[in-house]
N, C-alpha and C positions, 0 to 999 in steps of 0.2 A: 765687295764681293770680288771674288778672282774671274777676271774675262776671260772668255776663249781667247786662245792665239792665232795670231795668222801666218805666225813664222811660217817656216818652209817645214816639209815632213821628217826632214833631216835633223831635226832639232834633237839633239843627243839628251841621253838620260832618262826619257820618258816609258822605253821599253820595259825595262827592268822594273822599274814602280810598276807597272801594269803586269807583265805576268808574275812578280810578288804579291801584289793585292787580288789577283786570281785566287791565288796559292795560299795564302792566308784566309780569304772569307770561304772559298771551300775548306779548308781544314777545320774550318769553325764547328761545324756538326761532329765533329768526329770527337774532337777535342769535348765538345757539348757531353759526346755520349761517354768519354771518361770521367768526366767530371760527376756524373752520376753514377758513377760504382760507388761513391762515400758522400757524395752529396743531395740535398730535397732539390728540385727545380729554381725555388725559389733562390737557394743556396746561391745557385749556380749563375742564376743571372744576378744576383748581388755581388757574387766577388766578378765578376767578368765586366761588371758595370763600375764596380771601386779600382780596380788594377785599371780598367781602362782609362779611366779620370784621374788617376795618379800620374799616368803615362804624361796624356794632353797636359796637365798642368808642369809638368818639365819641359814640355815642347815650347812650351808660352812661354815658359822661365827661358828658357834659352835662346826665343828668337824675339824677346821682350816684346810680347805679344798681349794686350791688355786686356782684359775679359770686357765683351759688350755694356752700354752704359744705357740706360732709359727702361722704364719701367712694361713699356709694353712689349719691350723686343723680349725682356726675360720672361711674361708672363708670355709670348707667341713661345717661348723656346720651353718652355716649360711644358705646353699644349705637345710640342714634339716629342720631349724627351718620356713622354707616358706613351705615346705612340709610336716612335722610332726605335725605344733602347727598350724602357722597364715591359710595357706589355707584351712585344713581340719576344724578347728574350726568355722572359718568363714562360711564355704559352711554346716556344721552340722545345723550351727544357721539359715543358710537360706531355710536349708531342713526343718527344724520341724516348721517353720512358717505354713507347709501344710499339714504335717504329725505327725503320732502321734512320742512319744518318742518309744515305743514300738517296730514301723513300724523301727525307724533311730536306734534303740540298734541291732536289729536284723541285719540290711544291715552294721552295723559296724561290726559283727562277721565274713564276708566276708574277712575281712582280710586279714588273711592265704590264704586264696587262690588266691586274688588277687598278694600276694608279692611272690608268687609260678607261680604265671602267668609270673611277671616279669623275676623272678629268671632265667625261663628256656626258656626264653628271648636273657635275658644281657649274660647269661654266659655258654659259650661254653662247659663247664667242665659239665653241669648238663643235664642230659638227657632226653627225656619226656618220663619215664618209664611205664609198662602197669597199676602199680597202680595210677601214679602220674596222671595220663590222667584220668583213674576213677575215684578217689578221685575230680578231676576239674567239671567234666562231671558232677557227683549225685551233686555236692553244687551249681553249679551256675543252674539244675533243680529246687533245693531246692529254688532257689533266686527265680526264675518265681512261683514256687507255693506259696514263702513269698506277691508275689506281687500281688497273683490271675490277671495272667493276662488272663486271660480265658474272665472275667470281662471286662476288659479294664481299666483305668484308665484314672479319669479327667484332664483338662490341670493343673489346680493348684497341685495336687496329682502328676502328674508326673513332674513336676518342680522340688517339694521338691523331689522324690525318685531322679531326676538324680542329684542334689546337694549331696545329702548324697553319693552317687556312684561314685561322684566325688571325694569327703574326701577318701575314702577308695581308690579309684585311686592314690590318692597322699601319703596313706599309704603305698602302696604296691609298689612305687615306690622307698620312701625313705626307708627303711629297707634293701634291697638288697644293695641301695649307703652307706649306713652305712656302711655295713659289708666289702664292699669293698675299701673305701676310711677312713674307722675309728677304724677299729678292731682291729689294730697294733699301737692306733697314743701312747698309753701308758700313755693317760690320765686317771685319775679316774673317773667312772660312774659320781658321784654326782655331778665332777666339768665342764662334758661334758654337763648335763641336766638343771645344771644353767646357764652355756654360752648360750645354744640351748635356750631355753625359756626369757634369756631377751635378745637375737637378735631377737626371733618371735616379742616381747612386742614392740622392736624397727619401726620391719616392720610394724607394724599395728598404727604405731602413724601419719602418712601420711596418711593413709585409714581412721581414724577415724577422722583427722580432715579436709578429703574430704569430707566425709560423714553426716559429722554434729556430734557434741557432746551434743545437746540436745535430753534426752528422750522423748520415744511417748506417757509416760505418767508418773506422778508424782511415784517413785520409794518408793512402801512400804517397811516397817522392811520385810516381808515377800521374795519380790525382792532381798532385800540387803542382808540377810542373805543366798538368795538361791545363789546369786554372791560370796560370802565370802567361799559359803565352796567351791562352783565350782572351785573358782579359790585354795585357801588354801589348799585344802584337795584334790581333783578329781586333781587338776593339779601342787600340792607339793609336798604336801605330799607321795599321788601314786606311786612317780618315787619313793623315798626313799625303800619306801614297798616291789616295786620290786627289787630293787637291794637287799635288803635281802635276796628276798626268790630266788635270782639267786646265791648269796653267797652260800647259807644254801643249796639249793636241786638242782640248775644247771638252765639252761635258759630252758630247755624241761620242768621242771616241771612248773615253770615261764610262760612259753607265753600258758599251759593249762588253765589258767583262764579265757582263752577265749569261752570255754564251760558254764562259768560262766553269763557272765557278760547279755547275752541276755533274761538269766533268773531273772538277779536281774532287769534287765530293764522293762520286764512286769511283775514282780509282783507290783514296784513300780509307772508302770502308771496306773495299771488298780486299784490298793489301796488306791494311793494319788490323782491322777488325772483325775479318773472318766473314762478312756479311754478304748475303748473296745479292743476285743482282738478276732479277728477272726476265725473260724478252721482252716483254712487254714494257718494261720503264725507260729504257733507251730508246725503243721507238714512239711512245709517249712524251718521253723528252725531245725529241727530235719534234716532234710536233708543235709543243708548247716553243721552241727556240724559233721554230717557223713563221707562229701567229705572229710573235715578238717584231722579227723581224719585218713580216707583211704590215703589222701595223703600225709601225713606224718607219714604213715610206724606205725601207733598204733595198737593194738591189743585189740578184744574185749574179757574181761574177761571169764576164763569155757571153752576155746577155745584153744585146744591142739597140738601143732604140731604134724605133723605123725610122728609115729614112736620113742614117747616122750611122759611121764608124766609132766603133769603139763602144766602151761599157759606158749604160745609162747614167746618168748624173740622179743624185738621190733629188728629187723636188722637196 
């Protein structure tokens, strides 16, 4: 597996991979919500899972990168690939059939806290500390004011919200089994995310041809180009991205992107796709980025520890 670095912060290159793979997994919904003008859900996380695995597998070709070897690392990556790629993908493209992409960028930021839910769950060693319980507490508030449920919510509307809460249920699941069943297997990142991603592509080829393989309507350049980068780029290239910028600055700087991404999500639905944006979801967003942060021990800038100059050190 790829180790944090301890270089210095100056360590060139790392910028760019990181606000790209910002730029990229928020475009993901948007691109999601094109792909469903002429595609079923199912469609849509099958080719995004197949173009993604065509990607990885050139990446391999090219940095002659050998796919993991032993029988239990593929049956653990197999476990992921149902909960990392095929289920969440699936359940995202059947959320945004009712919801905006906006509405599903934002409930993917959830994340962290869902796989903090889990964490302190599964494993005995991790305690529900008094910030950890804060941090849970302000973000899944923030989830209810993302969701104005003051409002209520219609039966179509809340379909798609519990699908997307579903994806991110299956996130926060499978991260915790990663780090438990995969963090020692001593494979390399790039050749665990090409196995993972063309065993998802495998699982979804029974689903897709349950489901039917004809589109719900004739598939413009527009459709196919928003499928090409979804899958190419949001789900290739992305993992590459990150494994750099976990190289270059560590996995804490790494999974901050997630501050990221629910911002590039509504600037590009409400710029490309007409789609509104309520008061209420940016200050619910703000919230859930809060809990994120409180529960994982961050510190907000200008903010002193007693008895000390300068800004608090993260414990």
């Amino acid at each position: 597996m790829i180790k944090e670095s301890t270089s210095a912060p100056g360590r060139p290159g790392w910028v760019p991979a990181f606000v790209a793979l910002a730029v990229l997994w928020g475009c993901s919904f948007a691109l999601v919500h094109v792909g469903l003008r002429a595609l079923t859900p199912v469609q849509v996380a099958f080719w995004r899972l197949a173009l993604g695995a065509s990607t990885l597998l050139v990446v391999s070709a090219a940095t002659r990168t050998r796919l993991p070897r032993g029988r239990r690392t593929w049956a653990h990556l197999l476990v992921l690939a149902a909960l990392l790629n095929a289920a969440p993908f699936t359940l995202f493209a059947v959320g945004q059939q009712s919801v905006s992409s906006v509405l599903a960028g934002i409930i993917n930021a959830t994340t962290p806290l869902a796989t903090l839910l889990v964490i302190l769950v599964a494993f005995r060693e991790e305690r529900p500390t008094r910030r950890r319980t804060t941090g849970l507490l302000t973000g899944f508030v923030g989830v209810a004011v993302v969701l104005g449920v003051w409002r209520g919510l219609a039966a179509g509307e809340l379909t798609g919200v519990l699908a997307c809460l579903g994806a991110v249920a299956c996130y926060g699941v499978a991260f915790p089994y990663a780090r438990r069943h995969l963090a020692s297997s001593g494979a390399r990142p790039v050749a665990l995310a090409t196995a993972q991603v063309l065993l998802a592509t495998g699982l979804m080829l029974p689903v897709l041809a349950l489901s039917g393989t004809t589109p719900t309507a004739p598939p413009t350049p527009t459709v196919v180009a928003a499928m090409v980068a979804l899958g190419a780029l949001c789900s290739g290239l992305a993992y590459v991205l990150n494994f750099h910028v976990v190289a270059a600055r560590g996995a804490s700087t790494a999974s901050s992107v997630t501050y990221l991404t629910p911002v590039v999500a509504a600037v590009v639905g409400v710029a490309f796709l007409g789609e509104h944006l309520r008061w209420n979801q940016p200050l619910g967003a703000g919230l859930v980025l809060v809990g994120i942060a409180v529960s994982q021990g961050h510190r907000f800038p200008g903010r002193a520890a007693p008895g000390r100059r300068g800004p608090r050190r993260t414990p």
